[in-house]
N, C-alpha and C positions, 0 to 999 in steps of 0.2 A: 504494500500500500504506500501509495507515495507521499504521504500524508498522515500524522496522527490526530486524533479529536483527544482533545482533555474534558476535564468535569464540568470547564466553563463553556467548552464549547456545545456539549451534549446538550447543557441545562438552556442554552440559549436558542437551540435546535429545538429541544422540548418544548420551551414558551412560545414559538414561532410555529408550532404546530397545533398547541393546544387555542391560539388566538385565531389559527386558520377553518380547524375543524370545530371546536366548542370541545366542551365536557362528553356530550351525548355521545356523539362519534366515535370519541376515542377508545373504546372496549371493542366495539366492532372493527375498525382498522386494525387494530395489533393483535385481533386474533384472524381477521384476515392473512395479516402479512404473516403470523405466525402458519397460517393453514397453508399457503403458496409458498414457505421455508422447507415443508414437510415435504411437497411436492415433488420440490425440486431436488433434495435431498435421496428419495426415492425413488428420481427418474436419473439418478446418476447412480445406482446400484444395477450389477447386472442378470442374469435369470438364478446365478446360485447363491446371491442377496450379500453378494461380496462390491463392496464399492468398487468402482472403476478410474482408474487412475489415469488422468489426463498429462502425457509429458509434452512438454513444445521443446522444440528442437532450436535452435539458433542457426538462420540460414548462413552457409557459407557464403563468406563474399571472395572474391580474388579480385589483386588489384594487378590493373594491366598497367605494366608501364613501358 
């Protein structure tokens, strides 16, 4: 991550979410986001319920001179 959040930053992310959404909203959103975490977590497992391991490769470059 090219970037860390601290406590201030989280808390300030929070209030800019809770003045976006309201109070009411907010239980239904973070168990949404929570339900689409699950998802996705279980669409990256593969049929023997073993996760699947994404590697990226670094392409070779050559330099012509």
């Amino acid at each position: 991550m090219p970037f860390k959040l601290g406590p201030m930053e989280l808390v300030i992310i929070l209030v800019i979410v809770f003045i976006i959404f309201g109070a009411g909203k907010l239980p239904q959103i973070f168990s949404d986001t929570g339900k689409a975490m699950r998802n996705f977590r279980e669409s990256q497992k593969n049929d023997d319920g073993e996760e699947v391991v994404v590697v990226r490769r670094k392409k070779k470059t050559t330099k012509s001179t």
